[in-house]
Structures are given as C-alpha cells and as structure tokens.
TORLO-412319 format. One record per atom (N, C-alpha, C): atom name; residue in one letter; z, x, y; residue number from 1. Coordinates in pm, 1 decimal. Example, Ala and Ser with C-alpha at 12.3 -4.5 7.8 and 13.67 -1.06 7.14 Angstrom:
+------+------+----------+----------+----------+-----+
: site : code :       c3 :       c1 :       c2 : pos :
+------+------+----------+----------+----------+-----+
:    N :    a :    780.0 :   1319.0 :   -569.0 :   1 :
:   CA :    a :    780.0 :   1230.0 :   -450.0 :   1 :
:    C :    a :    780.0 :   1320.0 :   -330.0 :   1 :
:    N :    s :    708.0 :   1285.0 :   -225.0 :   2 :
:   CA :    s :    714.0 :   1367.0 :   -106.0 :   2 :
:    C :    s :    787.0 :   1290.0 :      3.0 :   2 :
+------+------+----------+----------+----------+-----+
***
This chain:
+------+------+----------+----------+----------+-----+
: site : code :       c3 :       c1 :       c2 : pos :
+------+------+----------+----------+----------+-----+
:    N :    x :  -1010.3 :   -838.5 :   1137.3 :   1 :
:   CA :    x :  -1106.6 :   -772.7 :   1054.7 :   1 :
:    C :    x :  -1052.2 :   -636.2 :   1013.4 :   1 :
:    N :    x :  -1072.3 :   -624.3 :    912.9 :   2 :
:   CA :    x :  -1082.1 :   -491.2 :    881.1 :   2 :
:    C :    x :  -1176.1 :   -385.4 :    860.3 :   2 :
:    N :    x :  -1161.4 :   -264.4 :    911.7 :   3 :
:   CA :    x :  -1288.1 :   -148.7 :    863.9 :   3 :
:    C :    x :  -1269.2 :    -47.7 :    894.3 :   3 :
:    N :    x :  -1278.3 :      9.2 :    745.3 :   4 :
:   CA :    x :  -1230.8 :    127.6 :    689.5 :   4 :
:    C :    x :  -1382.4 :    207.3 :    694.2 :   4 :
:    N :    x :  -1358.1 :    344.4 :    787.9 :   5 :
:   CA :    x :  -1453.8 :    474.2 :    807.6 :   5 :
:    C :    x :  -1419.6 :    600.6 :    749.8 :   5 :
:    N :    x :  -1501.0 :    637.2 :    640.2 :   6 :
:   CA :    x :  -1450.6 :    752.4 :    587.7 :   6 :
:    C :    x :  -1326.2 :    794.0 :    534.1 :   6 :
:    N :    x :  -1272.5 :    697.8 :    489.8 :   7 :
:   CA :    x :  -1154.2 :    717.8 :    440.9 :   7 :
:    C :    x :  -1143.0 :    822.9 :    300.1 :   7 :
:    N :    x :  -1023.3 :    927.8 :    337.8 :   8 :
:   CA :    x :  -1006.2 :   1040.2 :    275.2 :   8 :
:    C :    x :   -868.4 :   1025.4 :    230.5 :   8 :
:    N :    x :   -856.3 :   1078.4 :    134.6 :   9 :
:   CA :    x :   -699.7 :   1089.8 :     18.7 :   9 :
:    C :    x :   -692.3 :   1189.0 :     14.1 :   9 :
:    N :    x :   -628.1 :   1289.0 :     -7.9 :  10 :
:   CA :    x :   -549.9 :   1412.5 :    -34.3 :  10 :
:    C :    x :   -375.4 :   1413.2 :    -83.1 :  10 :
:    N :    x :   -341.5 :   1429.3 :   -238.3 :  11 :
:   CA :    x :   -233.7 :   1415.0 :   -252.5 :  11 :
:    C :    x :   -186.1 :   1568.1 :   -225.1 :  11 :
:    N :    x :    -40.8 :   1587.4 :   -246.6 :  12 :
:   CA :    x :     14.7 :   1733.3 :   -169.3 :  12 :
:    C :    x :    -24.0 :   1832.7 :   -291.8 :  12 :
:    N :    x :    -57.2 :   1789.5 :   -391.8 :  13 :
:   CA :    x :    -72.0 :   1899.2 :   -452.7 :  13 :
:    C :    x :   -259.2 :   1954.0 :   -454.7 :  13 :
:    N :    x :   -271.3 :   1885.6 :   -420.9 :  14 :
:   CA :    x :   -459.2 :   1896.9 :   -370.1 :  14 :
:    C :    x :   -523.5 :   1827.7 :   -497.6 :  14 :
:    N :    x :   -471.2 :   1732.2 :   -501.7 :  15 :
:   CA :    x :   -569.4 :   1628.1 :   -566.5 :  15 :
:    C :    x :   -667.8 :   1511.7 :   -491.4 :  15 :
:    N :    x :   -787.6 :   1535.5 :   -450.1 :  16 :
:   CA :    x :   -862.8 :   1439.8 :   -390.7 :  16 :
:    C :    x :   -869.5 :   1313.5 :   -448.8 :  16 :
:    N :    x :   -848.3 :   1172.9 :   -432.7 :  17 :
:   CA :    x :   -783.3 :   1108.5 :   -517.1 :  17 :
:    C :    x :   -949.3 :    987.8 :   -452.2 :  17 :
:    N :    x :   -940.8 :    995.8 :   -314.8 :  18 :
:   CA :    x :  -1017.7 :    910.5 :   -236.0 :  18 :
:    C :    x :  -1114.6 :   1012.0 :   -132.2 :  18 :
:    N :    x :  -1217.9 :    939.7 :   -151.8 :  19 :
:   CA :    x :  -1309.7 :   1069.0 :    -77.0 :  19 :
:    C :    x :  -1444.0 :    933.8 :    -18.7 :  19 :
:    N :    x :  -1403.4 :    955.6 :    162.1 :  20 :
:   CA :    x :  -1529.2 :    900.0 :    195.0 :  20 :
:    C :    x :  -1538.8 :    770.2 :    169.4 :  20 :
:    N :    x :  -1459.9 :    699.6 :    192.4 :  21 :
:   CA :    x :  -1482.7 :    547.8 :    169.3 :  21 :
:    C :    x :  -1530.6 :    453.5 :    278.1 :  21 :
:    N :    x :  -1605.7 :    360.5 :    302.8 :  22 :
:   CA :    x :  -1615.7 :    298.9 :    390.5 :  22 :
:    C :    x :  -1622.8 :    134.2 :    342.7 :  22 :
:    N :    x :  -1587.3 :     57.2 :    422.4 :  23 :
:   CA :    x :  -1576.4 :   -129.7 :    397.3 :  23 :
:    C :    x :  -1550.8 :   -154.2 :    481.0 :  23 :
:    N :    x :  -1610.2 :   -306.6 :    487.0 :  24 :
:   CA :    x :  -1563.6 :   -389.9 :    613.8 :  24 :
:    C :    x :  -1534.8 :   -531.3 :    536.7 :  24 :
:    N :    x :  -1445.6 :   -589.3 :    571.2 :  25 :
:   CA :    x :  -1389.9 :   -697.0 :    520.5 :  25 :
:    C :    x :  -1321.9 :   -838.4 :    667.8 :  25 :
:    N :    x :  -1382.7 :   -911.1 :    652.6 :  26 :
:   CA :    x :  -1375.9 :  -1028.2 :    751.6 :  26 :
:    C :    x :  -1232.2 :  -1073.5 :    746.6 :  26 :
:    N :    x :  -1171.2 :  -1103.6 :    894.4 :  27 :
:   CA :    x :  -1062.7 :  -1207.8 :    854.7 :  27 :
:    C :    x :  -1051.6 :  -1340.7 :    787.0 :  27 :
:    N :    x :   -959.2 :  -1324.3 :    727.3 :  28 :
:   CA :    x :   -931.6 :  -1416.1 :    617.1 :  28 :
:    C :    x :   -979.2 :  -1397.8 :    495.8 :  28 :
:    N :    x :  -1058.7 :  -1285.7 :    463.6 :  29 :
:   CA :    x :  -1169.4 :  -1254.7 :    358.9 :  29 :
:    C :    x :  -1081.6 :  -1203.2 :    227.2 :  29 :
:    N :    x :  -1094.5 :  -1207.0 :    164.2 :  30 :
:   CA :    x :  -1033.5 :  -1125.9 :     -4.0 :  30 :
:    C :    x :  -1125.5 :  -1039.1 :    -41.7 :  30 :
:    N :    x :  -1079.3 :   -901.2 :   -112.9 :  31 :
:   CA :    x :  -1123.4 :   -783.4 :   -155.6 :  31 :
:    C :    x :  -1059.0 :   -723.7 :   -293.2 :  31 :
:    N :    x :  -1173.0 :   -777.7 :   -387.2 :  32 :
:   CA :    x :  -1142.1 :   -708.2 :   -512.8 :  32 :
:    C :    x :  -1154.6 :   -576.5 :   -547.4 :  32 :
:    N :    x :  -1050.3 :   -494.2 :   -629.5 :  33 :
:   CA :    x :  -1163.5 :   -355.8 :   -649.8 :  33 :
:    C :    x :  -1131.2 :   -318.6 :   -795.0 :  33 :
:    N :    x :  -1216.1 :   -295.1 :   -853.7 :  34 :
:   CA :    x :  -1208.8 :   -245.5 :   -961.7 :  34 :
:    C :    x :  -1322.2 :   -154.9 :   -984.7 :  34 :
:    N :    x :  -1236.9 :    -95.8 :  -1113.7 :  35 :
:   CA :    x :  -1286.5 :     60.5 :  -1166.2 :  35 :
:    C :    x :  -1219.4 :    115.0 :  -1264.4 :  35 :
:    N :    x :  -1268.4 :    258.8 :  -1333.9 :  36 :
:   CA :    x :  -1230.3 :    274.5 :  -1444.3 :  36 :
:    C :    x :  -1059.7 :    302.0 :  -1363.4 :  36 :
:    N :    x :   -971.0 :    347.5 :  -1512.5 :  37 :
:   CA :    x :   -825.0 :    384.6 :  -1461.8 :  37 :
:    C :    x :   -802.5 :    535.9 :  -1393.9 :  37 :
:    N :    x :   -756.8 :    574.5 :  -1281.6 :  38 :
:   CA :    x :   -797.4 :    705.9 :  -1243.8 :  38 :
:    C :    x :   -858.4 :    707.5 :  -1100.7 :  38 :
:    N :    x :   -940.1 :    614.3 :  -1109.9 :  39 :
:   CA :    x :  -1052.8 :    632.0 :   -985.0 :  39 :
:    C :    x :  -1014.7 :    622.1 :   -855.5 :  39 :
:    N :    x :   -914.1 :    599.7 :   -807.2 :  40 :
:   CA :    x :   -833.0 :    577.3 :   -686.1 :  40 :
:    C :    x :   -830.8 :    445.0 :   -624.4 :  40 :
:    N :    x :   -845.5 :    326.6 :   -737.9 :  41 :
:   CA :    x :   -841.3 :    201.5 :   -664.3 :  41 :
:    C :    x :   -698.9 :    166.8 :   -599.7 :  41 :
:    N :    x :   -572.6 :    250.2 :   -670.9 :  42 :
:   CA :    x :   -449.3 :    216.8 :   -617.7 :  42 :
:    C :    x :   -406.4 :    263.7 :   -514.4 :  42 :
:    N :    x :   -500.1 :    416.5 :   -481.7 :  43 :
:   CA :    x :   -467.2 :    536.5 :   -386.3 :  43 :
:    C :    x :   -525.6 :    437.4 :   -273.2 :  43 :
:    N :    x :   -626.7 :    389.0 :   -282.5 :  44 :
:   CA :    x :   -712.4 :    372.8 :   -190.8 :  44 :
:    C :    x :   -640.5 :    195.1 :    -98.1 :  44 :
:    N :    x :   -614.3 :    134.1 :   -176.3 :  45 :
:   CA :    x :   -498.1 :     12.3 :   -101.9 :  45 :
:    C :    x :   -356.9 :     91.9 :    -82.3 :  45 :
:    N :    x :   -332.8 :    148.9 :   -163.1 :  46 :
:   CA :    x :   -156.8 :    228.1 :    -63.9 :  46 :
:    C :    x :   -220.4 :    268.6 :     57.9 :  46 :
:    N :    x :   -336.5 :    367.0 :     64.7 :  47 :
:   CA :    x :   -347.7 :    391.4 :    231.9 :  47 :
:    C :    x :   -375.9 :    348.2 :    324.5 :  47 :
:    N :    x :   -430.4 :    184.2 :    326.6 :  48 :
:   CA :    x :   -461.4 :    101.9 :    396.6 :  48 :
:    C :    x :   -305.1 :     66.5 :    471.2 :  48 :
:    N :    x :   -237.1 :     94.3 :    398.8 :  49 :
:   CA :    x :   -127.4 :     26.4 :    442.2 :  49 :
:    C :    x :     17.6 :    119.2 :    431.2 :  49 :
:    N :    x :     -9.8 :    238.2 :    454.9 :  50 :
:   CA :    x :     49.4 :    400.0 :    502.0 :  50 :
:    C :    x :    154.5 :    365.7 :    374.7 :  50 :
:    N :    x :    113.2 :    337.9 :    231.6 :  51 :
:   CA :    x :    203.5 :    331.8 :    168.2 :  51 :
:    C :    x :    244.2 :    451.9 :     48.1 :  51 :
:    N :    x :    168.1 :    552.5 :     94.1 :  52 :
:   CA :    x :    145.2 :    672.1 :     -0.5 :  52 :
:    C :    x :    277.9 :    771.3 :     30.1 :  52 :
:    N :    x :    258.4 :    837.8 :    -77.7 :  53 :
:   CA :    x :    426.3 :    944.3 :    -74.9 :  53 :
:    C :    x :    419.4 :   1102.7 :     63.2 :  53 :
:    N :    x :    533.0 :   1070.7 :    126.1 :  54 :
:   CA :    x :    514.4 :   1182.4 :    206.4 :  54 :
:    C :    x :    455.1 :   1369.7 :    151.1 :  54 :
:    N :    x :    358.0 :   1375.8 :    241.3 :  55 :
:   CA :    x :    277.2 :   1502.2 :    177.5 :  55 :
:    C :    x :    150.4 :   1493.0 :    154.4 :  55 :
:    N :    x :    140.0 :   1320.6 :    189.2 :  56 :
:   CA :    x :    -38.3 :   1292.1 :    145.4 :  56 :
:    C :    x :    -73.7 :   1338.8 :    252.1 :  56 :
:    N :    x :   -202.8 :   1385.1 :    250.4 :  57 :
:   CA :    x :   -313.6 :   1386.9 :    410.1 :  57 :
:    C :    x :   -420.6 :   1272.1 :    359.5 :  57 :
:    N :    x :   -426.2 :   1194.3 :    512.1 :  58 :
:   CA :    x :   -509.1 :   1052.1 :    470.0 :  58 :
:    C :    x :   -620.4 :   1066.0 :    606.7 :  58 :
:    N :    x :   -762.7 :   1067.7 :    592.2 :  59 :
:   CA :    x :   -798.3 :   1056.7 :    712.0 :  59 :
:    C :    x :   -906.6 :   1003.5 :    731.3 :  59 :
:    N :    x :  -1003.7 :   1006.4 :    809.4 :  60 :
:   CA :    x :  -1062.8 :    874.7 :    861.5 :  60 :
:    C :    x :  -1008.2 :    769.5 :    978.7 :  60 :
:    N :    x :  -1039.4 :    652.5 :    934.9 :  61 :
:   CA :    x :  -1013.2 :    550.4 :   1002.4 :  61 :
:    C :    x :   -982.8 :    455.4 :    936.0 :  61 :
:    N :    x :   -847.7 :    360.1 :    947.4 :  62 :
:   CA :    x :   -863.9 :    236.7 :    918.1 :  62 :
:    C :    x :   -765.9 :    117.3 :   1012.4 :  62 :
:    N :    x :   -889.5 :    -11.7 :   1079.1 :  63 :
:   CA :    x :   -901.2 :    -50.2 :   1150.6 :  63 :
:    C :    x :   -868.3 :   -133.9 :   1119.4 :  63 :
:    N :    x :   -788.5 :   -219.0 :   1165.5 :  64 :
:   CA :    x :   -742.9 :   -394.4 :   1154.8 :  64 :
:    C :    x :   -671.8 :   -430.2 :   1272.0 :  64 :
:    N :    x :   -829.0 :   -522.3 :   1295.3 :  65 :
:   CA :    x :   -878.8 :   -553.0 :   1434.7 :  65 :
:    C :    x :   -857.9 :   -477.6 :   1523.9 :  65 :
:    N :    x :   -908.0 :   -359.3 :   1494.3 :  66 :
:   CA :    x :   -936.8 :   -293.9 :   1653.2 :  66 :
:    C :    x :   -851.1 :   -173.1 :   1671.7 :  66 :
:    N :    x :   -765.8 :   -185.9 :   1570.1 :  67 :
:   CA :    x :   -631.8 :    -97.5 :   1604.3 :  67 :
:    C :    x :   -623.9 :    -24.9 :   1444.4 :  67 :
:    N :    x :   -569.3 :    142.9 :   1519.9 :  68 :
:   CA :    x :   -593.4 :    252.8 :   1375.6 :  68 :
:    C :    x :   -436.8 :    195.8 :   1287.7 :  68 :
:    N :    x :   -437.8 :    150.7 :   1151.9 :  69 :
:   CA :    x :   -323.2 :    204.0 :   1086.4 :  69 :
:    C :    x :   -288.0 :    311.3 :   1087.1 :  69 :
:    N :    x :   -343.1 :    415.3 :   1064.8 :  70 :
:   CA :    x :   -316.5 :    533.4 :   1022.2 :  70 :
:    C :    x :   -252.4 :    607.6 :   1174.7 :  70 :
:    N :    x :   -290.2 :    537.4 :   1280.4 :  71 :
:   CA :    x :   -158.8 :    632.1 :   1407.0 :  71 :
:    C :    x :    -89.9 :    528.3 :   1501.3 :  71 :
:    N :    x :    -75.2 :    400.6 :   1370.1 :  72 :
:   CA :    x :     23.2 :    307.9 :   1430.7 :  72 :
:    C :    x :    147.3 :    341.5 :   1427.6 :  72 :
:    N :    x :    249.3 :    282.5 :   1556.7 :  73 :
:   CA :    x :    418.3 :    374.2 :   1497.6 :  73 :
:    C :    x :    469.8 :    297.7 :   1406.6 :  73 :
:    N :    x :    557.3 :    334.7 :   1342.4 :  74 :
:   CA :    x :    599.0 :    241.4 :   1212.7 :  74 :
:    C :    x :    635.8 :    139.4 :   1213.3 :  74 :
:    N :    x :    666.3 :     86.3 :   1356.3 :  75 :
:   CA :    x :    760.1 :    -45.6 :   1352.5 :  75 :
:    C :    x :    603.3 :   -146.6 :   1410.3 :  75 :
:    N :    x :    525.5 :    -86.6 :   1432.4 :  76 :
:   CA :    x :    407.1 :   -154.1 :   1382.5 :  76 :
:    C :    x :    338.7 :   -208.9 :   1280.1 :  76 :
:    N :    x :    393.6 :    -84.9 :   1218.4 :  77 :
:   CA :    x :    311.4 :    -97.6 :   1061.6 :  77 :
:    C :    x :    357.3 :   -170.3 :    991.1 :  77 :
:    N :    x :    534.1 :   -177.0 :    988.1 :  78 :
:   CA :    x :    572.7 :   -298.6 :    905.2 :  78 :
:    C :    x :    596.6 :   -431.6 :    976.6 :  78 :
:    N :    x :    547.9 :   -457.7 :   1110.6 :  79 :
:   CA :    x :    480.0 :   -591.0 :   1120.2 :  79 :
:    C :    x :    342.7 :   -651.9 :   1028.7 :  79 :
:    N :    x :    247.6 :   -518.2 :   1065.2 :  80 :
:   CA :    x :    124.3 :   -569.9 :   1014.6 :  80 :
:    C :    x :    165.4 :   -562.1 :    846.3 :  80 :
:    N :    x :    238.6 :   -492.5 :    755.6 :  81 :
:   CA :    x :    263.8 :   -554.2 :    587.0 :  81 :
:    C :    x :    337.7 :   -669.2 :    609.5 :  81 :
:    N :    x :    413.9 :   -745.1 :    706.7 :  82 :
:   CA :    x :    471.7 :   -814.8 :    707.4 :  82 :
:    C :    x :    372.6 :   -955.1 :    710.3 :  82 :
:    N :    x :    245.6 :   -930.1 :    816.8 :  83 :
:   CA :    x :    217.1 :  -1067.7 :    855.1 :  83 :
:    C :    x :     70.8 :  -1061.7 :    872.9 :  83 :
:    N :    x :     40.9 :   -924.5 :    841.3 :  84 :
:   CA :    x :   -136.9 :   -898.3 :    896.3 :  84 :
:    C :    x :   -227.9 :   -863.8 :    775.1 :  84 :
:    N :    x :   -133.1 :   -812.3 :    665.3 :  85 :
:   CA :    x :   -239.6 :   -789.4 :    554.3 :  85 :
:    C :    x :    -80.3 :   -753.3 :    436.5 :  85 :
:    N :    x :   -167.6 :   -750.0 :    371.4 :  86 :
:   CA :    x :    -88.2 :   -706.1 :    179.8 :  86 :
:    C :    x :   -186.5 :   -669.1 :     66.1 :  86 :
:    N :    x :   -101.6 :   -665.6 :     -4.6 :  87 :
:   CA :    x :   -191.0 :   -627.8 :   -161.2 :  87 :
:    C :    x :   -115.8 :   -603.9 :   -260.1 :  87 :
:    N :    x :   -191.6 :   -739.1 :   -375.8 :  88 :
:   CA :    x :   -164.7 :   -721.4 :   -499.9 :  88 :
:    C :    x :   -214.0 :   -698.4 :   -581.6 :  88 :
:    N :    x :   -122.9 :   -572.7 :   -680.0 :  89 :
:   CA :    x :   -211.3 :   -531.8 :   -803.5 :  89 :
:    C :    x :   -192.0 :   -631.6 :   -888.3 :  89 :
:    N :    x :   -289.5 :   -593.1 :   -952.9 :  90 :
:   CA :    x :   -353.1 :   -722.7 :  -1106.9 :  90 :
:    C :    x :   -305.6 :   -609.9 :  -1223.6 :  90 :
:    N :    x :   -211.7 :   -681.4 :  -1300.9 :  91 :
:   CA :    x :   -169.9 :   -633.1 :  -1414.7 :  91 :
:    C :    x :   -270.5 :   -643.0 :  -1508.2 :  91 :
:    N :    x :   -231.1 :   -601.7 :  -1658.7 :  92 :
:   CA :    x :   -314.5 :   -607.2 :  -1685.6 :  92 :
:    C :    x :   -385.0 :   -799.5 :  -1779.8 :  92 :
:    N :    x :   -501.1 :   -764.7 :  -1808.1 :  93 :
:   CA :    x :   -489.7 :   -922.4 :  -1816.7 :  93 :
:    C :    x :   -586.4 :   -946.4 :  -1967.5 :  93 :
:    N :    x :   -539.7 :   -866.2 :  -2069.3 :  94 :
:   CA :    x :   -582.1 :   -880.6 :  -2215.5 :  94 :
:    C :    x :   -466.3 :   -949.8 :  -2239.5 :  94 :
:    N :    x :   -448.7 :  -1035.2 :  -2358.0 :  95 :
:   CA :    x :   -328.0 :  -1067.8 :  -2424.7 :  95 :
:    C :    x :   -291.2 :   -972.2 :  -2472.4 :  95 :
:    N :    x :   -138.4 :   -965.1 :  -2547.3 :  96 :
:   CA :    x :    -83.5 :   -817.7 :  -2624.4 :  96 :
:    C :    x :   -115.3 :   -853.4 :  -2773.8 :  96 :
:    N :    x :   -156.2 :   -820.4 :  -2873.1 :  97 :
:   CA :    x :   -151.2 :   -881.7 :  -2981.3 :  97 :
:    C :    x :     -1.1 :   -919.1 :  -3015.9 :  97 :
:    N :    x :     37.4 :  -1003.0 :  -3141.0 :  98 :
:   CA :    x :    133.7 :  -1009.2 :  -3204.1 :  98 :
:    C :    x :    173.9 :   -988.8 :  -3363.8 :  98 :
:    N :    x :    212.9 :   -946.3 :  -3394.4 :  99 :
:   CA :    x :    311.6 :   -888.4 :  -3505.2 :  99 :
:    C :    x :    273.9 :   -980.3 :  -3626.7 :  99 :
:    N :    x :    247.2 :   -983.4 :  -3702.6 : 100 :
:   CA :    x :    263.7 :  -1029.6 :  -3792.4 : 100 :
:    C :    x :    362.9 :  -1119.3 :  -3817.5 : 100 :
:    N :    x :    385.3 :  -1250.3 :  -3860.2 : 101 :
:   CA :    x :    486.1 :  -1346.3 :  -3858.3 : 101 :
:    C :    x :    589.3 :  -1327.8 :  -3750.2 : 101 :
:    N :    x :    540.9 :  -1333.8 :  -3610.8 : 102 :
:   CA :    x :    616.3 :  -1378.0 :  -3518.9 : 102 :
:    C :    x :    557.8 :  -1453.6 :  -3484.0 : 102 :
+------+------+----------+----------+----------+-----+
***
C-alpha cells in the first residue's frame, strides 16, 4: 500500500511546487493524476520515488507498506523503482494536425 501524509515540495530556488498532499492507494491499485500544466502533477510522482534534483526539500511522509521512502538508503530505493512501484507519464494524447497535402 501506499500513503502519502502531507507531502511537501520545495524546489532550491523556493518554488513550492507541492504543498500538503495526502492519498492512499491499495496494492495493486493504479493512480491517475491530472491537472492543469504547472500544477505539480510531475513534482508530485518524482517524489514518491526520491526522483527530484538535488536541492529539493521534500517532506512529510511517504509510505509503501509501512516503510518511509523518503529516509530509505538508496540501495533500497532502487529496489523498490525496480520492483515495488513506477510511473508513467502520459504524453500528450491530441493528434498533431497535418500540413496540407501530406
């Protein structure tokens, strides 16, 4: 399971990106997120999974099963991207128009 308490973003230049988040999501479960562009849906899956640029401050809690990501040692952490969780972004999904006689 996963569950995320208060989860906070801070990029290094003091941009609050994620503020206060909370979810709980079941094993085996899928989690969509969407929102306008901006809103920290990307900030907010990089930190689930300590994938943000050194200099972020990330805080809260986030739990999968039982255990904090956020003060796992690293050779933890890339077990659990390896075999315990992931995430993919969704490009975008309009067609592109085309050109005139192509």
């Amino acid at each position: 399971m996963l569950d995320v308490r208060n989860l906070t973003v801070t990029y290094a230049g003091g941009a609050a990106a994620v503020r206060g988040v909370d979810l709980r999501l079941e094993a085996g479960r899928k989690l969509g997120v969407a929102g306008e562009s901006g809103c920290g849906k990307s900030t907010l899956a990089l930190a689930l999974l300590r994938l943000l640029p050194a200099g972020t401050r990330v805080g809260g809690e986030v739990l999968l099963d039982g255990e904090d990501v956020l003060t796992m040692k690293w050779g933890r952490v890339r077990a659990v991207r390896w075999a315990g969780a992931s995430i993919v972004f969704q490009g975008r999904c309009t067609p592109q128009p085309r050109a005139a006689g192509r």
